[in-house]
SELO-918438 format. One record per residue (C-alpha): z, y, x. Coordinates in nm, 3 decimals. Example, Ala and Ser with C-alpha at 12.3 -4.5 7.8 and 13.67 -1.06 7.14 Angstrom:
! SELO-918438
{{0.780, -0.450, 1.230}}
{{0.714, -0.106, 1.367}}
//
This chain:
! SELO-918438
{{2.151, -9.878, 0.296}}
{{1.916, -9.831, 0.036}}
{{1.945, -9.501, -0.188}}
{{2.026, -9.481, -0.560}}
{{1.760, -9.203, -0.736}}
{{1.980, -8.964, -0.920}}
{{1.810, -8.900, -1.252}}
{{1.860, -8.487, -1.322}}
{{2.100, -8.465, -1.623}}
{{1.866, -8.250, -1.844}}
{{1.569, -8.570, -1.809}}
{{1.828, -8.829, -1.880}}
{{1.923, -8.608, -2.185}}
{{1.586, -8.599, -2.289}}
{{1.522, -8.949, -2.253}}
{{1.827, -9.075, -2.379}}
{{1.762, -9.239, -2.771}}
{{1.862, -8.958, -3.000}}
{{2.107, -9.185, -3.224}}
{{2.302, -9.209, -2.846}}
{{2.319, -8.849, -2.836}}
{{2.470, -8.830, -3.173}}
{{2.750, -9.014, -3.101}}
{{2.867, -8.853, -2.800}}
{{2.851, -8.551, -2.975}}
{{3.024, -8.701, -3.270}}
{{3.309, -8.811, -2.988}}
{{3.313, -8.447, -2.859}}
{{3.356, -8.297, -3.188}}
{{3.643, -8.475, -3.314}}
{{3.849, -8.428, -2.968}}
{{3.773, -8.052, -3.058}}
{{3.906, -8.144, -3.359}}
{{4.211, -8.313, -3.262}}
{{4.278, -8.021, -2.983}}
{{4.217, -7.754, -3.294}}
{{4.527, -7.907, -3.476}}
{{4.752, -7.788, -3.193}}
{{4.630, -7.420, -3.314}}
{{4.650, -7.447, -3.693}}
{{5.044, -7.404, -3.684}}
{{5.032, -7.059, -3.483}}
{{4.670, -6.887, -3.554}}
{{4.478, -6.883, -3.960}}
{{4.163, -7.131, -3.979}}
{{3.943, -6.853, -3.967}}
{{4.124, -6.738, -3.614}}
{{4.074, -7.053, -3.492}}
{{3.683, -7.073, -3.569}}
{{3.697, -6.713, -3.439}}
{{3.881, -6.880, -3.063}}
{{3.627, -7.149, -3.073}}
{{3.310, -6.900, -3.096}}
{{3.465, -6.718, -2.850}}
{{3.551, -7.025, -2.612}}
{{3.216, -7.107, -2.629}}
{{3.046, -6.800, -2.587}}
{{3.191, -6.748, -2.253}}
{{3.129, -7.052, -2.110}}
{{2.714, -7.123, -2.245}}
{{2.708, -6.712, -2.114}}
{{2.846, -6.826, -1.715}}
{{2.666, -7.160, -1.760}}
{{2.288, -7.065, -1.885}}
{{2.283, -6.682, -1.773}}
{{2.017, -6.629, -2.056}}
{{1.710, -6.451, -1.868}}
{{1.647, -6.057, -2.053}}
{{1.386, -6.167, -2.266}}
{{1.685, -6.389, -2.475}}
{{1.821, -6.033, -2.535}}
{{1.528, -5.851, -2.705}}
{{1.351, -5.870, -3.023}}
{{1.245, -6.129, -3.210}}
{{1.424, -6.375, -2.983}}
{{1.748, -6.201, -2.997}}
{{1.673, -6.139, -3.430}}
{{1.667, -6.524, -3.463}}
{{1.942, -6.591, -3.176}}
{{2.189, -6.398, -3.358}}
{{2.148, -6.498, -3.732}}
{{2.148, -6.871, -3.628}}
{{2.475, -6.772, -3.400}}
{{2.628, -6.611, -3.705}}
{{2.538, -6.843, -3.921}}
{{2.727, -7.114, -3.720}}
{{3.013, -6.940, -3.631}}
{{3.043, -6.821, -4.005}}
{{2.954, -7.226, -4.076}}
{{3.285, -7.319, -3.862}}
{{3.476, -7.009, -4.048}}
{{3.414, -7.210, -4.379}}
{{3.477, -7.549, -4.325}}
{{3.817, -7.469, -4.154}}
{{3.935, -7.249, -4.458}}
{{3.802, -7.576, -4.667}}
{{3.990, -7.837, -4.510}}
{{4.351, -7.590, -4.509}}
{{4.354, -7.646, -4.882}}
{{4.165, -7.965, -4.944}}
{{4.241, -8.348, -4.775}}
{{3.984, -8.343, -4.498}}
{{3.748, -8.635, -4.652}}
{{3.662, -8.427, -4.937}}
{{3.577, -8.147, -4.704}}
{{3.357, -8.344, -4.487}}
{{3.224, -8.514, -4.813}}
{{3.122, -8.192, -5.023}}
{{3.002, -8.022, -4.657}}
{{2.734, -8.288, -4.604}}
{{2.557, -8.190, -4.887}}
{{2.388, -7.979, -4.704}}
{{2.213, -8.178, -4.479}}
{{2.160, -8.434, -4.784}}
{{1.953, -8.076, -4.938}}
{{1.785, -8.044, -4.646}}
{{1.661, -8.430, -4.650}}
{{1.614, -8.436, -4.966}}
{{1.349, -8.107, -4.961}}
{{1.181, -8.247, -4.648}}
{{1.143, -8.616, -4.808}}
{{0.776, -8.719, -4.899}}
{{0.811, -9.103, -4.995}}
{{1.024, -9.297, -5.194}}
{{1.123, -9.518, -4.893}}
{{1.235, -9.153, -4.779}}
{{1.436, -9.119, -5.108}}
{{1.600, -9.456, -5.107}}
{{1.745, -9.403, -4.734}}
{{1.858, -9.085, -4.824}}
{{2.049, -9.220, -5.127}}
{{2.201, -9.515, -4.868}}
{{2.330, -9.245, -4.631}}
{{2.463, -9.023, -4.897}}
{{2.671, -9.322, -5.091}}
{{2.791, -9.412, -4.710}}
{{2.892, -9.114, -4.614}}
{{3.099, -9.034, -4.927}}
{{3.234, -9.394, -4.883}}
{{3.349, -9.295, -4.551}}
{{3.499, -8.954, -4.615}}
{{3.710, -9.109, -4.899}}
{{3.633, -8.816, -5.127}}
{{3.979, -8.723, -5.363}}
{{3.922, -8.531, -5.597}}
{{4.226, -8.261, -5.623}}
{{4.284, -7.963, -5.387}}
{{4.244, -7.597, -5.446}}
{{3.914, -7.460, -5.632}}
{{3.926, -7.236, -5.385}}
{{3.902, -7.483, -5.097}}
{{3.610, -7.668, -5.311}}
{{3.391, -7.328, -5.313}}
{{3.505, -7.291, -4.902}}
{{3.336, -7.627, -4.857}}
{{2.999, -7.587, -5.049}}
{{2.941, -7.252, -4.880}}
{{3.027, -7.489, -4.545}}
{{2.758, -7.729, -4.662}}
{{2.518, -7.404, -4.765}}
{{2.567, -7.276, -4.378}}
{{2.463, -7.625, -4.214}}
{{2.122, -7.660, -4.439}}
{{2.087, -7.328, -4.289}}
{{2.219, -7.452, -3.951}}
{{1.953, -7.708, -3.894}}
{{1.665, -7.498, -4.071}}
{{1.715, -7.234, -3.823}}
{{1.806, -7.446, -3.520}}
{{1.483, -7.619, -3.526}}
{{1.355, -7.273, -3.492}}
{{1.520, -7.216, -3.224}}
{{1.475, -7.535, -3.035}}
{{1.104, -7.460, -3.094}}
{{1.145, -7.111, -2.929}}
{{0.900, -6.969, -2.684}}
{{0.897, -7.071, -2.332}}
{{1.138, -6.865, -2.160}}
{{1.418, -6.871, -2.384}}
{{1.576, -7.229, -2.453}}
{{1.755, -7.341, -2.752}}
{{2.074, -7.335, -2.503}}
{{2.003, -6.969, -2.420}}
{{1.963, -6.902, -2.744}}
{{2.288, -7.092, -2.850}}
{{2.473, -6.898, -2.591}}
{{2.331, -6.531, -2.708}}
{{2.379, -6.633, -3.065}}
{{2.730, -6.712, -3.031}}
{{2.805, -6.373, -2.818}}
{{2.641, -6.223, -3.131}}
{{2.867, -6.388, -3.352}}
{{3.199, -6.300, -3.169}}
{{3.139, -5.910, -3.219}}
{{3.006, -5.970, -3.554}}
{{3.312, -6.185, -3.676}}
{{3.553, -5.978, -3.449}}
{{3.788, -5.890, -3.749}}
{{3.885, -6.233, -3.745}}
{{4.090, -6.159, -3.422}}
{{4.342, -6.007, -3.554}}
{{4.492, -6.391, -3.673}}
{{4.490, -6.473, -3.313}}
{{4.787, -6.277, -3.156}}
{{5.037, -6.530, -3.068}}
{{4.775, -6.678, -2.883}}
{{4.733, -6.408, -2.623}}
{{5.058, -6.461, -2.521}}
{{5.040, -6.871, -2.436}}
{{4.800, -6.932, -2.167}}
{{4.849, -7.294, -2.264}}
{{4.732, -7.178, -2.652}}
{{4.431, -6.958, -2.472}}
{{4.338, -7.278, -2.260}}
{{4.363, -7.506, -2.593}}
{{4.122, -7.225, -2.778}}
{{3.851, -7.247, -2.501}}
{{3.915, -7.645, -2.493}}
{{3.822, -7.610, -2.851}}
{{3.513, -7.405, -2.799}}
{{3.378, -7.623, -2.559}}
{{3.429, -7.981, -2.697}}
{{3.350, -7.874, -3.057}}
{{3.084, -7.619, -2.976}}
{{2.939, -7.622, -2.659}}
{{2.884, -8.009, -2.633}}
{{2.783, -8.146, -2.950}}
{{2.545, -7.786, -3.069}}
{{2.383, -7.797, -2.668}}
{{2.308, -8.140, -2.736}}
{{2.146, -8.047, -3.117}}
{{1.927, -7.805, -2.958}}
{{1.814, -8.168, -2.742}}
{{1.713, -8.376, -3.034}}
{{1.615, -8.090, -3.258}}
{{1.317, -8.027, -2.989}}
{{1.223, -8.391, -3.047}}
{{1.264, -8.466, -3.396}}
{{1.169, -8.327, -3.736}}
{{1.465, -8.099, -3.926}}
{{1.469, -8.402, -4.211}}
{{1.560, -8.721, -3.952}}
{{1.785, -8.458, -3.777}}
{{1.952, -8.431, -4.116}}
{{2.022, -8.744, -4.195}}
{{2.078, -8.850, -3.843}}
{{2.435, -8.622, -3.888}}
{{2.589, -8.906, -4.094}}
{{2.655, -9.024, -3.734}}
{{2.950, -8.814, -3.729}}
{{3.165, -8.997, -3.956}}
{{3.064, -9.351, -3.859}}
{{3.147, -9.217, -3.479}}
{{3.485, -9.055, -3.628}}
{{3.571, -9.387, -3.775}}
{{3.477, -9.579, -3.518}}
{{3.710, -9.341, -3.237}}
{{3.999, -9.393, -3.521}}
{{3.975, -9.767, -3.463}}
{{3.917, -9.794, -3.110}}
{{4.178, -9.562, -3.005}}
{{4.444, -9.504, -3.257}}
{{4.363, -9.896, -3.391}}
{{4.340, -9.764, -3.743}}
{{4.099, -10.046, -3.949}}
{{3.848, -9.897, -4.140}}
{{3.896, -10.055, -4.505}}
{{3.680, -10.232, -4.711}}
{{3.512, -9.931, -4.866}}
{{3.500, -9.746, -4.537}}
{{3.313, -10.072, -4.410}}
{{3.067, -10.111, -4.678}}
{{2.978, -9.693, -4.598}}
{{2.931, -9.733, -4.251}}
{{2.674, -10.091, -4.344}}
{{2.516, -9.802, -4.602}}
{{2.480, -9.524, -4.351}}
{{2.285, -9.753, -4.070}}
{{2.059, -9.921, -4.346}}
{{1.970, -9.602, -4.440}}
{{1.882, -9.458, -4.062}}
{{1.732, -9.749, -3.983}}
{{1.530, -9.747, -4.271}}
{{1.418, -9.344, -4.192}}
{{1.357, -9.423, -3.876}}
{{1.041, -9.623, -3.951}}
{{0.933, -9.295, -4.107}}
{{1.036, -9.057, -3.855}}
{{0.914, -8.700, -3.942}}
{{0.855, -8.659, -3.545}}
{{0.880, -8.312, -3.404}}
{{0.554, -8.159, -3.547}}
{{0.737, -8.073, -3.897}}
{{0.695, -7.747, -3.956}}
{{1.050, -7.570, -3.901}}
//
């Protein structure tokens, strides 16, 4: 019987087109999502990001064991700001979309990585994809314009903390050999937890529910662990720019999971913003910034 070659997961991962890995960690974010909703009636948004760091904290910490040189200086500096700045990133956006319809959220948090495009662009092809992905994606979210001003200024610091997400994870992807962007991930997050631990005390009827526990490390692992471990995959092989506008992914994938498996149609509008959002990648792509760009 002849043998099938296993192919190791972490080359498959690095072979594997990065638009694919996108979108299954656009799939794993939303099912986050969708188990998060389960929490928002019994623990504050900001408890909930605080579960989800958590959640994932433990498990990157039992699955990467980060070596001792993950936990010291400069490594551990950058670790824990770009942990922080994540966690804080989830804190945000959770707050925003408790008093604002979630489209506008989404909408007014990818500004950020439009910034970050937008500062990394050098030609005008560059410019006009960026436009395409920006009208798609705000096609797409279905931005309304009414919620809380409160909610509005909880999304733009969201969008604020993802620039800063993807400046700073390219740093870390680009680490030193001995300490992988995982590692990092996994000692950044730890960082977080004790940094944002006043945000526990939102989380007490969830101590006693090992059901609401499970759903909180559920959470941390579908919406964390997944789709961030993957970032630190294409972030290694691409420039902080494509990365950027590679995001608008998400909400193509979140559409397309809406009509596959709840059979919700995508309207008109929606349609033309997902056409807008491919022209424009496949119009960057041409340009790719590759993964010499300076971080």
């Amino acid at each position: 019987m002849r043998r099938v070659r296993r192919i190791p997961v972490k080359h498959a991962l690095a072979q594997a087109p990065a638009p694919a890995l996108f979108v299954i960690s656009g799939i794993s974010l939303y099912l986050g999502a969708a188990l998060a909703v389960f929490l928002f009636d019994v623990v504050s948004p900001a408890g909930v990001a605080w579960l989800r760091c958590l959640g994932a904290s433990i498990v990157l910490l039992v699955w990467r064991r980060p070596s001792r040189a993950a936990w010291r200086g400069k490594a551990l500096l950058l670790a824990g700001t770009f942990g922080t700045v994540t966690a804080g990133m989830n804190v945000v956006f959770y707050e925003a979309i408790a008093r604002l319809p979630l489209g506008t959220g989404v909408a007014v948090e990818f500004a950020g990585p439009v910034a970050v495009a937008a500062l990394g662009s050098r030609r005008l092809r560059d410019v006009g994809a960026l436009g395409l992905v920006a009208v798609g994606v705000v096609l797409i979210a279905d931005v309304q314009l009414r919620g809380s001003p409160l909610g509005v200024v909880f999304a733009l610091a969201a969008a604020a903390a993802w620039a800063a997400y993807i400046v700073l994870g390219k740093r870390v992807a680009l680490a030193p050999q001995g300490v992988s962007g995982q590692d990092s991930l996994a000692v950044g997050l730890t960082v977080a937890t004790v940094v944002l631990s006043p945000l526990a005390i939102g989380t007490g009827p969830v101590w006693g529910s090992a059901e609401l526990l499970l759903v909180g490390v559920g959470v941390g692992v579908l919406s964390t662990v997944v789709p961030y471990g993957l970032d630190q995959v294409v972030l290694r092989r691409v420039g902080q720019t494509s990365f950027a506008l590679l995001l608008a992914l998400l909400p193509v994938t979140a559409t397309v999971i809406g009509l596959v498996v709840l059979a919700q149609v995508p309207s008109a509008v929606e349609a033309v913003g997902i056409l807008a959002v491919v022209c424009g990648l496949l119009v960057r792509s041409r340009a790719d910034d590759g993964p010499g760009e300076p971080p």
